[in-house]
VOLUM-806700 format. One record per residue (C-alpha): x, y negated, z negated; residue number from 1. Coordinates in steps of 0.05 Angstrom, whole numbers. Layout:
residues N
<u = X; v = Y; w = Z; lovex = NUM> $
...
***
This chain:
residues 389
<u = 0; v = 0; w = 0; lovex = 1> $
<u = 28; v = -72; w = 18; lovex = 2> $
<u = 6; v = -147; w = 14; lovex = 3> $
<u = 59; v = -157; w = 66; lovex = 4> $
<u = 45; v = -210; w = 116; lovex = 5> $
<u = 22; v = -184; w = 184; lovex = 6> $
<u = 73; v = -191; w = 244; lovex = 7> $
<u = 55; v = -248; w = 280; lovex = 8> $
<u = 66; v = -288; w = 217; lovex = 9> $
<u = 128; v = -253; w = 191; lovex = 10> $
<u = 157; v = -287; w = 263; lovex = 11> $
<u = 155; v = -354; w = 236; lovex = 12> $
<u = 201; v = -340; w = 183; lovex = 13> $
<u = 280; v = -338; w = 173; lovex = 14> $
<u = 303; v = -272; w = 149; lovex = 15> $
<u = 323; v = -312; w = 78; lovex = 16> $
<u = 252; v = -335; w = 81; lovex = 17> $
<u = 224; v = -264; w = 91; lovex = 18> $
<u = 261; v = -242; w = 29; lovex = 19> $
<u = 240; v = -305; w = -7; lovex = 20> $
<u = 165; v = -278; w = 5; lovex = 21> $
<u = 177; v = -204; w = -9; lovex = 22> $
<u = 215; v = -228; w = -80; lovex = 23> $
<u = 154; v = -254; w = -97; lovex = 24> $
<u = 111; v = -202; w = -69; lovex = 25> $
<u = 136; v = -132; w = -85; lovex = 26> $
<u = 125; v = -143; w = -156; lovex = 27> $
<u = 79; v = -200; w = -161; lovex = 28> $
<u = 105; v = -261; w = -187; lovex = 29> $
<u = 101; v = -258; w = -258; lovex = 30> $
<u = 140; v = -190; w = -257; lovex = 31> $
<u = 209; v = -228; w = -225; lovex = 32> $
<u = 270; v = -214; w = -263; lovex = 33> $
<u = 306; v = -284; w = -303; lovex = 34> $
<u = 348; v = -287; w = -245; lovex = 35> $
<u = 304; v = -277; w = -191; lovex = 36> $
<u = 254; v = -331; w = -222; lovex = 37> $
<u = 320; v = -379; w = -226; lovex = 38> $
<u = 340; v = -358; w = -156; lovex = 39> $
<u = 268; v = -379; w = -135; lovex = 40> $
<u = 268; v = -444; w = -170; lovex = 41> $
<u = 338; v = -465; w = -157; lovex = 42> $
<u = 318; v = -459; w = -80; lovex = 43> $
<u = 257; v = -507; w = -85; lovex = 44> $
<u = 293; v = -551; w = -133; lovex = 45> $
<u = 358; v = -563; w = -93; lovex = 46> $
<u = 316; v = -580; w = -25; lovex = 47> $
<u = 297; v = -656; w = -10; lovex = 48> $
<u = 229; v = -678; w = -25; lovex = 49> $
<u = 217; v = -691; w = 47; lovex = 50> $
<u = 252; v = -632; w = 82; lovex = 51> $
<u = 233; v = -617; w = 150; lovex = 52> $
<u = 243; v = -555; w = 192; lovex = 53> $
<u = 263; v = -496; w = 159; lovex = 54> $
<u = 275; v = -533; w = 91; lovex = 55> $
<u = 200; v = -547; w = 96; lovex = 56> $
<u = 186; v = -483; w = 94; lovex = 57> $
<u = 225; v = -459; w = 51; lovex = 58> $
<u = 198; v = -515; w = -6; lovex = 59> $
<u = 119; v = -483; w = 15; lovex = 60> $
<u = 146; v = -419; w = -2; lovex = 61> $
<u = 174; v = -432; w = -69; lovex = 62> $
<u = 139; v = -494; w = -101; lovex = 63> $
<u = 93; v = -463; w = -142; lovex = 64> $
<u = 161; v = -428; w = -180; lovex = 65> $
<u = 201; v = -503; w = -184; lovex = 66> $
<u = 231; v = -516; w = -251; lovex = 67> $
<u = 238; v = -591; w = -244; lovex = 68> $
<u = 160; v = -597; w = -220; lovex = 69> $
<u = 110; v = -612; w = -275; lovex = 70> $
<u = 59; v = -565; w = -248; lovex = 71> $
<u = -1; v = -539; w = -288; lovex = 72> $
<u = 4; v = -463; w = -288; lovex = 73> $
<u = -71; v = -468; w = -254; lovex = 74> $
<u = -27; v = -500; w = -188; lovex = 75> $
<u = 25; v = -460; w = -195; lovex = 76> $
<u = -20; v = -390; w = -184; lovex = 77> $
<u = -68; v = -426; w = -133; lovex = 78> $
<u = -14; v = -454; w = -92; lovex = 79> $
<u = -58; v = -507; w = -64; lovex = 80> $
<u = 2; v = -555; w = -51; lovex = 81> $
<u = 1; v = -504; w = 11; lovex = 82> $
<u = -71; v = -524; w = 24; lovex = 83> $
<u = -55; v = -598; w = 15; lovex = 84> $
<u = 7; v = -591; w = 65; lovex = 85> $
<u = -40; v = -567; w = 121; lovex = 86> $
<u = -94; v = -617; w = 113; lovex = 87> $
<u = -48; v = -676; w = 126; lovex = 88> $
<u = -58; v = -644; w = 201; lovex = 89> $
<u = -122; v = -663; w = 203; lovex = 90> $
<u = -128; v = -744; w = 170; lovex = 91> $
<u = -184; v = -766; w = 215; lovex = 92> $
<u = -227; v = -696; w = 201; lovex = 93> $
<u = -205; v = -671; w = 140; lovex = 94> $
<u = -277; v = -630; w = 133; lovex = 95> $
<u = -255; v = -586; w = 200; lovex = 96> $
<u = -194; v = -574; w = 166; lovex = 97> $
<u = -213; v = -555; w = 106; lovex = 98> $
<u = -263; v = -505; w = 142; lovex = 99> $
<u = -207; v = -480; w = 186; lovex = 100> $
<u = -156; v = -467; w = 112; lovex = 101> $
<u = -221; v = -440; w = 89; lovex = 102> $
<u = -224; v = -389; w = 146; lovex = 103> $
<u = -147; v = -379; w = 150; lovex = 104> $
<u = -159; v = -352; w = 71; lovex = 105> $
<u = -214; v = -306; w = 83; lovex = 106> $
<u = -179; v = -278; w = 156; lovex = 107> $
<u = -113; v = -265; w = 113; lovex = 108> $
<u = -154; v = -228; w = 58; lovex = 109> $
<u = -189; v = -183; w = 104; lovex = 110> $
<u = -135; v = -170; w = 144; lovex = 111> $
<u = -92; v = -153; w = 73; lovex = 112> $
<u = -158; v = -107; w = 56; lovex = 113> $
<u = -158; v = -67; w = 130; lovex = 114> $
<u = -87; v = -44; w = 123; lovex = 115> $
<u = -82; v = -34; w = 55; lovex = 116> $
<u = -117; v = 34; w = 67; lovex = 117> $
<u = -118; v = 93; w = 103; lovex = 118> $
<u = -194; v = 106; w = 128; lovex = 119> $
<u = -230; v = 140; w = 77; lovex = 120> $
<u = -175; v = 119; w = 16; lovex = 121> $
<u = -196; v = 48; w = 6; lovex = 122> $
<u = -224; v = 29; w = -79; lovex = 123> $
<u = -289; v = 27; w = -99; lovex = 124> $
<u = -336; v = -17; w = -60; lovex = 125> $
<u = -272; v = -27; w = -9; lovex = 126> $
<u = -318; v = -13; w = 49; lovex = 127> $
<u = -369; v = -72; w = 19; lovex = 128> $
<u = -318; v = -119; w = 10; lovex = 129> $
<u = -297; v = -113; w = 74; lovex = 130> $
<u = -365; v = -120; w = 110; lovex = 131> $
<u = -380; v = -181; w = 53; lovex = 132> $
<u = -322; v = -218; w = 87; lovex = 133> $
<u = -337; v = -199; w = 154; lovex = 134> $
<u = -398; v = -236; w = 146; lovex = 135> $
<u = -367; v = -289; w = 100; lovex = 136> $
<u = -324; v = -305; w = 162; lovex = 137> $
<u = -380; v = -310; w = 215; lovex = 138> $
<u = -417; v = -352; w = 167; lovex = 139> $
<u = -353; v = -405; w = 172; lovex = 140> $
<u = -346; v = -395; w = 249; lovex = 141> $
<u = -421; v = -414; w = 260; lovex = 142> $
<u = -420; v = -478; w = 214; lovex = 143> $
<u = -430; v = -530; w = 255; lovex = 144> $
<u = -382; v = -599; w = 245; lovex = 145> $
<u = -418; v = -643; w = 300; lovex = 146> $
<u = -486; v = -633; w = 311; lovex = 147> $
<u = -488; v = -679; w = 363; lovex = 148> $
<u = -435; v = -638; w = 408; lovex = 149> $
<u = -450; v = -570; w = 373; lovex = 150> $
<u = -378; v = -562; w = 355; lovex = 151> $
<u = -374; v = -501; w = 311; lovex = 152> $
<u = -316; v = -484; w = 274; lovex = 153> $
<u = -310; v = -421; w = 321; lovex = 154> $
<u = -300; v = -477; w = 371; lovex = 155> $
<u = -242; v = -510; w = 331; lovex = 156> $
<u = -206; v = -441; w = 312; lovex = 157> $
<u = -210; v = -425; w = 402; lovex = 158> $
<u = -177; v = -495; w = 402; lovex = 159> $
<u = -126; v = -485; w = 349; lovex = 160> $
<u = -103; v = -419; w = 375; lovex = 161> $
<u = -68; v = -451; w = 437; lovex = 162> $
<u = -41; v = -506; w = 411; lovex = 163> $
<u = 29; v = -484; w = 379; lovex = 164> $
<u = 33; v = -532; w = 322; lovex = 165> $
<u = -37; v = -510; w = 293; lovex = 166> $
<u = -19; v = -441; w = 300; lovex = 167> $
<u = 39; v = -448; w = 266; lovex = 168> $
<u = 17; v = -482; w = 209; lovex = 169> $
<u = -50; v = -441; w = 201; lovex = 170> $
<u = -3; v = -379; w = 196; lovex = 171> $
<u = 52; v = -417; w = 144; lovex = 172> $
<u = -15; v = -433; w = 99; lovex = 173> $
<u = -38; v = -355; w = 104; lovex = 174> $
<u = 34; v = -335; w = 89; lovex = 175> $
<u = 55; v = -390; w = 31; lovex = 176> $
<u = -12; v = -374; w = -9; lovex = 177> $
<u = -8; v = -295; w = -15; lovex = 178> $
<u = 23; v = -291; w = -78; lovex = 179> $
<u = -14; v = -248; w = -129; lovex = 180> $
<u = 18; v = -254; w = -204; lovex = 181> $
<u = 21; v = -172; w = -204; lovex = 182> $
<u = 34; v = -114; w = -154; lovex = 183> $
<u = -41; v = -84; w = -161; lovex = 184> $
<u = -78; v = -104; w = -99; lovex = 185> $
<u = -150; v = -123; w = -127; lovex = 186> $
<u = -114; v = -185; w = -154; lovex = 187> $
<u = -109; v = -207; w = -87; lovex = 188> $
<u = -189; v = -214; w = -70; lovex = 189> $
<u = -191; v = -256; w = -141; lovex = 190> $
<u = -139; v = -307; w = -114; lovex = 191> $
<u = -164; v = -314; w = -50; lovex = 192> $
<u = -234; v = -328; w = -73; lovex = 193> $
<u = -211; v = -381; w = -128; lovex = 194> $
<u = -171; v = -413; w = -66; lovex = 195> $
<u = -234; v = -399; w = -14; lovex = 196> $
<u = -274; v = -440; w = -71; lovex = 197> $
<u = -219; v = -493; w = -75; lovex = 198> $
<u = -231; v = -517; w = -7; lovex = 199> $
<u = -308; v = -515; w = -8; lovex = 200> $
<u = -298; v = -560; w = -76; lovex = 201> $
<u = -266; v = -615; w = -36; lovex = 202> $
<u = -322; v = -604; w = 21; lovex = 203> $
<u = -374; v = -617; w = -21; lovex = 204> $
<u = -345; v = -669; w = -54; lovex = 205> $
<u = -319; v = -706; w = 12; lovex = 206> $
<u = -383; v = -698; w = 48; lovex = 207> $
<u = -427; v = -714; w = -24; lovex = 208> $
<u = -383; v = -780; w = -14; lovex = 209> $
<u = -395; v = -791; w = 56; lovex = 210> $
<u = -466; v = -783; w = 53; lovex = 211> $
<u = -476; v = -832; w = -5; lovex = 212> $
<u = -439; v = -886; w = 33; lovex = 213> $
<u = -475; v = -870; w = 93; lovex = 214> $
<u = -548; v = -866; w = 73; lovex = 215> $
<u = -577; v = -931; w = 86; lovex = 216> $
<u = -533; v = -951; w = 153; lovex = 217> $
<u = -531; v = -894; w = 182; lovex = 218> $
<u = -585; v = -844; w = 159; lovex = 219> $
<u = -590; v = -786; w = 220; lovex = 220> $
<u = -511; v = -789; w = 198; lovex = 221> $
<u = -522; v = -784; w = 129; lovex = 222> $
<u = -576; v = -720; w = 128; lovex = 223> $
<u = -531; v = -687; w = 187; lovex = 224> $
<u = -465; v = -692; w = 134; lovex = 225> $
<u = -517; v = -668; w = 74; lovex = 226> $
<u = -535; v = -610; w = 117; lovex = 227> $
<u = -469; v = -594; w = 126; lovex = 228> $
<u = -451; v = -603; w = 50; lovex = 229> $
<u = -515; v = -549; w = 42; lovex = 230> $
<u = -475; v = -502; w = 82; lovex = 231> $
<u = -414; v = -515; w = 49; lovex = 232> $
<u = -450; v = -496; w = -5; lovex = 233> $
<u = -482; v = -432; w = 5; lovex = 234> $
<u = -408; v = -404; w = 34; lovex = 235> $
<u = -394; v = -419; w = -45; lovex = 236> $
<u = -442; v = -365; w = -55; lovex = 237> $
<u = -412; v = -323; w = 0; lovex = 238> $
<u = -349; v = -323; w = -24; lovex = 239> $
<u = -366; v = -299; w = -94; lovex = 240> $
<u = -411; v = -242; w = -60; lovex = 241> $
<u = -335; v = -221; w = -40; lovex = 242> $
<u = -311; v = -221; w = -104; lovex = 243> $
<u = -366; v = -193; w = -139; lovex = 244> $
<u = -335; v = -130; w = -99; lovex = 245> $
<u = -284; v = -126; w = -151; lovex = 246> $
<u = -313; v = -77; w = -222; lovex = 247> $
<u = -301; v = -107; w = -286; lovex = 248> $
<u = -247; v = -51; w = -296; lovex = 249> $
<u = -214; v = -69; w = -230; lovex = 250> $
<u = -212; v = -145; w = -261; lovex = 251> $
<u = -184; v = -125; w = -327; lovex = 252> $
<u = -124; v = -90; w = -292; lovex = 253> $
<u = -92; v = -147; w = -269; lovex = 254> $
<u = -123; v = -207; w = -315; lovex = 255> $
<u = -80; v = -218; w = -362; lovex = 256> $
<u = -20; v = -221; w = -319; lovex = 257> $
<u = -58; v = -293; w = -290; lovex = 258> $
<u = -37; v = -324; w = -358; lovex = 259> $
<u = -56; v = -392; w = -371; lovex = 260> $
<u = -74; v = -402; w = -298; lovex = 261> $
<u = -152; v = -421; w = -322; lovex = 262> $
<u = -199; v = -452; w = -278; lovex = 263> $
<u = -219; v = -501; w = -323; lovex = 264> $
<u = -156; v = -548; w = -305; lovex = 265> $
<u = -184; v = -555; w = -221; lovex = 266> $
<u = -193; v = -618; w = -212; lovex = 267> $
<u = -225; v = -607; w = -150; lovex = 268> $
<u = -278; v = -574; w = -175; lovex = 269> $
<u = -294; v = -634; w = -240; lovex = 270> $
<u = -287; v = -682; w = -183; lovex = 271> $
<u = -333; v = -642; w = -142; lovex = 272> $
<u = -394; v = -640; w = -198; lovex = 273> $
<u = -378; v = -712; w = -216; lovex = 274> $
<u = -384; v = -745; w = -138; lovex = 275> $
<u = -447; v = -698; w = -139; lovex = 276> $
<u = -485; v = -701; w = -206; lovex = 277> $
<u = -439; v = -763; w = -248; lovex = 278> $
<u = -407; v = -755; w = -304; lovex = 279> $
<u = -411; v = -707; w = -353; lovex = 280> $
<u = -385; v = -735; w = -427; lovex = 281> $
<u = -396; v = -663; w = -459; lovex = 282> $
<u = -334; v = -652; w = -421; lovex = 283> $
<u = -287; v = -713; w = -443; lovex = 284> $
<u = -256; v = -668; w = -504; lovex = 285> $
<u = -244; v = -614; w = -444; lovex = 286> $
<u = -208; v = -679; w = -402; lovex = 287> $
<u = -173; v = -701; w = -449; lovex = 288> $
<u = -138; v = -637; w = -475; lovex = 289> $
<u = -111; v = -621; w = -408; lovex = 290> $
<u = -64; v = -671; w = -380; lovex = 291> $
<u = -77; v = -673; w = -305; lovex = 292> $
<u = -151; v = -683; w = -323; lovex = 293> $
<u = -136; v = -743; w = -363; lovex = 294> $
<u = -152; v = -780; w = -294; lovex = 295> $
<u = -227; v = -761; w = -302; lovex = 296> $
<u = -237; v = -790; w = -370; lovex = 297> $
<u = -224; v = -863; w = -338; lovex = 298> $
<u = -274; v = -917; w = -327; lovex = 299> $
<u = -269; v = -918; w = -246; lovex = 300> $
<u = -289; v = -842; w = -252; lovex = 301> $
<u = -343; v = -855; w = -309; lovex = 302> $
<u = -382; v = -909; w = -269; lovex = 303> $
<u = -380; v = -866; w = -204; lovex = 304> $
<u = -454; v = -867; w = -173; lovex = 305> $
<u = -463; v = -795; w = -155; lovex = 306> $
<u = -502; v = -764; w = -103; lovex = 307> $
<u = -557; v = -746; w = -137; lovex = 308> $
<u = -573; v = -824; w = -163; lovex = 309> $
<u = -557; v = -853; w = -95; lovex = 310> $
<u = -614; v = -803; w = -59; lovex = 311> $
<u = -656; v = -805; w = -128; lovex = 312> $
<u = -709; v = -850; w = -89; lovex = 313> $
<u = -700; v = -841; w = -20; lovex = 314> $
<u = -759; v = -836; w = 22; lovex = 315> $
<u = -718; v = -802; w = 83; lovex = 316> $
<u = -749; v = -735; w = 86; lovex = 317> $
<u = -679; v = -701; w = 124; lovex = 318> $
<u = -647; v = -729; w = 54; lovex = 319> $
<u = -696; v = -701; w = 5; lovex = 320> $
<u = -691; v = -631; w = 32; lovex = 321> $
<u = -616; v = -637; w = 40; lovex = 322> $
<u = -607; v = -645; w = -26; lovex = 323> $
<u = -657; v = -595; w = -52; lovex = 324> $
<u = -616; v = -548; w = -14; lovex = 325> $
<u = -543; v = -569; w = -37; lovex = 326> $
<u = -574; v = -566; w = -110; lovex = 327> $
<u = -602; v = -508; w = -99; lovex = 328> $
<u = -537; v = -479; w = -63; lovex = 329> $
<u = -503; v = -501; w = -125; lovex = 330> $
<u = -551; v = -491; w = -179; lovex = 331> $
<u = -539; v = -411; w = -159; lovex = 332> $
<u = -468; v = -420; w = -153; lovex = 333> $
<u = -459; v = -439; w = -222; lovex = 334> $
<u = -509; v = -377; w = -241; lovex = 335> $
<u = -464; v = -343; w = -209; lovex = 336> $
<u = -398; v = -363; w = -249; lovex = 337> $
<u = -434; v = -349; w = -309; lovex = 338> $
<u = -464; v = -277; w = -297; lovex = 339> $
<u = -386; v = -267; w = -271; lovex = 340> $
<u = -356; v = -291; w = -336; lovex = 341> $
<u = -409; v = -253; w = -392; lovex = 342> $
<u = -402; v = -190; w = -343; lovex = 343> $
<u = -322; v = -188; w = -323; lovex = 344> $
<u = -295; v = -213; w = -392; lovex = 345> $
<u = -306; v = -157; w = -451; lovex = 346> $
<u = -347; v = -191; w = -519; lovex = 347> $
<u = -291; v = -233; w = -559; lovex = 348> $
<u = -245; v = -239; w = -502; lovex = 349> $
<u = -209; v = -302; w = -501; lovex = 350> $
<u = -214; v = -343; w = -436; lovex = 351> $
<u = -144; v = -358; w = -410; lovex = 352> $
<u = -166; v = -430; w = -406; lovex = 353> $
<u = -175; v = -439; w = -486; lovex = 354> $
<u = -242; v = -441; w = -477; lovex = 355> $
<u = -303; v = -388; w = -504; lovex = 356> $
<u = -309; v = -357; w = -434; lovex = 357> $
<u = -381; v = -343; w = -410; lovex = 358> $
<u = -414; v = -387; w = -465; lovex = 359> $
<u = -368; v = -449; w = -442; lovex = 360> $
<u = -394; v = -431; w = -370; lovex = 361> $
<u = -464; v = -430; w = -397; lovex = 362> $
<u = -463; v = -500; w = -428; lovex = 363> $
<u = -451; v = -525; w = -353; lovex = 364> $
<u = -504; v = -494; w = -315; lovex = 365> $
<u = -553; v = -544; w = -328; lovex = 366> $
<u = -539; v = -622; w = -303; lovex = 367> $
<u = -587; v = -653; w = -352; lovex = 368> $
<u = -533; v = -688; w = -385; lovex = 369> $
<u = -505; v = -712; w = -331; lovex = 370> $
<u = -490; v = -799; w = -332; lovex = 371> $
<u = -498; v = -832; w = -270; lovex = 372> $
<u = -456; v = -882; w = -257; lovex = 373> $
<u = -467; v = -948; w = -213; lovex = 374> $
<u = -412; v = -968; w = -182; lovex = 375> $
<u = -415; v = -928; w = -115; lovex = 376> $
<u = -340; v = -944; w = -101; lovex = 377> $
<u = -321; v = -922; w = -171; lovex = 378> $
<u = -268; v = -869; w = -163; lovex = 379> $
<u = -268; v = -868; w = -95; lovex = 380> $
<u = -196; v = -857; w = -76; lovex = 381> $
<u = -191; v = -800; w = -124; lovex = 382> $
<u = -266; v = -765; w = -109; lovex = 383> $
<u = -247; v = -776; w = -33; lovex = 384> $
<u = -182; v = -731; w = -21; lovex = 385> $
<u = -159; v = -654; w = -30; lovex = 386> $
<u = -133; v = -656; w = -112; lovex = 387> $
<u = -80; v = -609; w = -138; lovex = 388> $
<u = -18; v = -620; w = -179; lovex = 389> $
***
């Protein structure tokens, strides 16, 4: 069984960076020997911030292990600096590339899951999973980024395919991102589902944003980008149908080696319920104890006006039912998270983000509490871009 990376990707890399990548593989990363870790890190940490070329890749490939980098251990499992490096492709659309990362994840995963096995020898629920994200992957392709056009993402991968640069960096995000903490392979559906979720976070927040600032100008715009924020939505939901593949044994096997890596600390997903719902003060203790969330405790983010008070009155019928549906979408989501933690995490298991596990989750499923801001440009340069540390 390997989580090596197919072919056509493993032709990108230097020999030195194929070894870098196998280090970190074979064993999963928080099995590397002192020395390899130091090996690792000493790499990273003796390249330029800005290298280029082979450099560059080299500093995607070993970030999350840097010892002079402050990063939360959260960033350092997700590896979303990866995800951040192949957005800046796309400043004038970050949406269709954030659906295109999305799609690179859940390609890589699937193609991980088809040769992991010989037929007949995958886990329990293998064959599932493998349909689930079949499906997942279709329902990406279809989504629709300009209704006008009818440009589907399909359209945009066909595009991507010939042009060399895209290619190249839609294959360095699938191979800088497969990084599991152990060697047992179930870990890898949990990591590529927290870093499927990552980018459909910053979708929903970036379009929840758009549409807000786009209501009253430009309304057809406004319930076209709300649709597509509903969609984003319910591939939320997709992509945990994929990882409710995994049993709560299968879980347990590799959980603790994720450590302190808790998904309380993503900012892009706080950001994503604040530009959406407002703010949330039942969570300021939670922002202030960890320090890269001290950002969300601050009176720009506080005041935000959130989706839900800038469409509270609208008389637009394409906006009403937009939002019903991105509630909805959401609203099961979060159901969702919390079924996942009181069914995956045993009775007095501690949750590796200091928190109580499923009956934190549960406090959160509701919005009731929920402040709505009124400034609709409060926060606006934090809610707007992809967030990671």
């Amino acid at each position: 069984m390997s989580v090596d990376a197919p072919l056509a990707t493993r032709a990108l890399l230097t020999p030195r960076q194929r070894e870098v990548a196998t280090l970190q593989r074979t064993r999963g990363r928080a099995r590397l020997e002192p020395e390899e870790a130091a090996h690792l890190a000493a790499l990273h940490d003796g390249l330029p911030e800005r290298a280029t070329g082979e450099d560059e890749v080299t500093r995607l490939l070993t970030r999350s292990v840097s010892r002079e980098l402050e990063i939360p251990e959260y960033y350092r499992y997700t590896c979303l600096h990866a995800y951040g490096w192949y957005l800046d492709r796309f400043p004038d659309d970050p949406v269709a590339g954030a659906l295109l990362a999305l799609r690179v994840t859940l390609v890589d995963l699937l193609d991980v899951e088809r040769a992991a096995w010989a037929v007949g020898e995958r886990p329990e629920r293998g064959d599932e999973r493998i349909k689930r994200l079949e499906d997942a992957i279709l329902a990406v392709g279809g989504t629709v980024t300009d209704p006008l056009l009818q440009v589907r993402i399909a359209d945009l991968v066909d595009r991507a395919a010939v042009d060399p640069e895209l290619a190249r960096r839609a294959a360095l995000l699938a191979e800088s991102t497969r990084f599991p903490r152990s060697p047992l392979h179930e870990e890898n559906v949990f990591l590529r589902s927290v870093q499927a979720c990552e980018t459909l976070f910053f979708l929903v927040r970036r379009l929840a944003v758009e549409v807000a600032a786009a209501k009253d100008e430009f309304p057809a715009r406004a319930a076209g980008r709300l649709e597509l924020a509903g969609g984003c939505a319910r591939l939320l939901n997709d992509v945990f149908h994929v990882l409710l593949t995994l049993t709560p044994d299968g879980f347990m096997t590799f959980r603790d080696y994720t450590g302190a890596a808790s998904a309380v600390q993503s900012l892009n997903y706080h950001a994503m319920e604040i530009s959406v719902y407002g703010y949330d003060p039942r969570k300021a203790e939670v922002f202030d104890s960890v320090d890269h969330l001290h950002v969300l405790n601050t009176p720009e983010v506080r005041d935000h006006r959130p989706l839900s008070a800038a469409l509270a009155d609208t008389a637009d019928t394409r906006l009403r039912d937009g939002w019903h549906v991105l509630d909805r979408a959401l609203s099961k989501w979060r159901g969702n998270h919390y079924r996942f933690a009181r069914t995956y995490l045993p009775a007095h298991t501690p949750a590796s983000g200091g928190t109580d596990g499923a009956a934190y989750v549960k406090r959160f499923v509701k919005k009731d509490a929920c402040v709505a801001g009124a400034d609709p440009f409060g926060g606006l340069p934090l809610l707007s871009g992809f967030l990671y540390r």
